[in-house]
N, C-alpha and C positions, 0 to 999 in steps of 0.2 A: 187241270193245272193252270193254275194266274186266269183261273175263269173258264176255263175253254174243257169242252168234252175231251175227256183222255181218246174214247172209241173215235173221234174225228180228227185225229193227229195219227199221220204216218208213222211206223216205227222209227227211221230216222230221226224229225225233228224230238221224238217224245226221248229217245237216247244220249241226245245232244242238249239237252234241258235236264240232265241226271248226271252228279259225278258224285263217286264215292271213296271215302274214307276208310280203308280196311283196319285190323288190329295190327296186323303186323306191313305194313305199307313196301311196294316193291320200287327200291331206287335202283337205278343201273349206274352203270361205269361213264365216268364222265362229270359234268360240272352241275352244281344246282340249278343253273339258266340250262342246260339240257335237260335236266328232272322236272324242272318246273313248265318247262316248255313243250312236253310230251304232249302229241296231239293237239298241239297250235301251231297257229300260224308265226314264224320267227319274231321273235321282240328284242328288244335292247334294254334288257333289267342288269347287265351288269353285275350277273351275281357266277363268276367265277372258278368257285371254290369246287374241288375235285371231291365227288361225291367216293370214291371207291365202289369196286363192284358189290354190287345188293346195298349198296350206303354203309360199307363195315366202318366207315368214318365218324358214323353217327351214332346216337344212342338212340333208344326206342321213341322218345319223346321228340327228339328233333326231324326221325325219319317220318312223326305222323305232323308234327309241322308242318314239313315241306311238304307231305299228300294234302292237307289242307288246303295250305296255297293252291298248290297245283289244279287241285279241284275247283276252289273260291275263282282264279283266273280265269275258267270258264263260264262263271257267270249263270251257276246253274239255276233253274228255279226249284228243285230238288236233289235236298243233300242229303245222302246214304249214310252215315256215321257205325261202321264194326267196330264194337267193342274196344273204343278210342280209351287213351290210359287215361289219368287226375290229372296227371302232369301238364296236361293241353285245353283243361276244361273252361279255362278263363277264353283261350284262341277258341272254342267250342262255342261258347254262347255268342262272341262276336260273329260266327259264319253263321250261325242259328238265325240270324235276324235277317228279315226282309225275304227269306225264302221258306218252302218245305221241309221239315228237317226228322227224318227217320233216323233214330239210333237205337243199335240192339245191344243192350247192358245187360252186366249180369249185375256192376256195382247200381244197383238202385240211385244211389246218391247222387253218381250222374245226372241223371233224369227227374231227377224234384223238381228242375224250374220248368217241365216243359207244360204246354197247355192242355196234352193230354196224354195219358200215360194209357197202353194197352197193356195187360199182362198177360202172358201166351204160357199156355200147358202143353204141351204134346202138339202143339204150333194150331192151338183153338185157344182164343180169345176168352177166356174166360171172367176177366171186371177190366175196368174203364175208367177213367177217369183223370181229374187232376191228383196230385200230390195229395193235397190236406184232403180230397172226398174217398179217396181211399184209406190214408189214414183212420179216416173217422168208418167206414167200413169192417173195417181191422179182419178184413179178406185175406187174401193169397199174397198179396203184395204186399200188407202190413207183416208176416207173417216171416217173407222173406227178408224184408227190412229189416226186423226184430232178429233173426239171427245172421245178419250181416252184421249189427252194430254189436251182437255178443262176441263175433271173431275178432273184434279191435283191439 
């Protein structure tokens, strides 16, 4: 991770360099500056606004926003991304930049811009690659793609 042996980083620091993004994101009771600030040290963002309990405030897209944030504030060098909705994919590619970024899709389309796409069967690895080298493969991933775009 940013160079360094994973086997020569304590459990600690290697958990505190990982923050993740779930599908369905857990907000609590309380204000976005309480949700955003979970597991930091207090700050002055001035943000407010009464999340309700589990975020019933919000709609799916705005509760993985704020895990975004929440996450991005920690400054992680690996970012975990579950099966994040379209709604957030533009806020996706800006946190994608400058760190590690695992995301587990089922919409393919998510994952076209990344630099390497692994496709997993029964959680083995089965092809590799970028976008267009899979494409051109027309493997397991071509295959999934092709009837993701006939469900449209």
């Amino acid at each position: 991770m940013d160079g360094r042996d994973l086997s020569s980083m304590d459990m600690r620091t290697y958990r505190d360099q990982v923050a993740l993004v779930n599908q369905e994101p857990t907000l609590f009771q309380g204000t976005i500056r309480d949700n955003l600030l979970l597991g930091l040290d207090a700050s002055n963002l001035g943000f407010d606004t009464m999340c309700g309990g589990k975020g019933n405030n919000f709609s799916g897209g705005q509760k993985q926003r704020l895990a975004i944030a929440r996450a991005l504030l920690r400054r992680p060098s690996v970012l975990l991304l579950d099966e994040v909705t379209s709604v957030v994919q533009t806020a996706l590619d800006q946190a994608a930049k400058q760190r590690t970024t695992v995301a587990i899709a089922h919409r393919l389309s998510s994952v076209q811009n990344a630099d390497l796409i692994c496709f997993l069967e029964d959680g083995v690895v089965v092809e590799s690659g970028t976008h267009a080298e899979l494409i051109r493969r027309r493997g397991h991933y071509f295959a999934m793609l092709s009837l993701q775009d006939l469900e449209k």
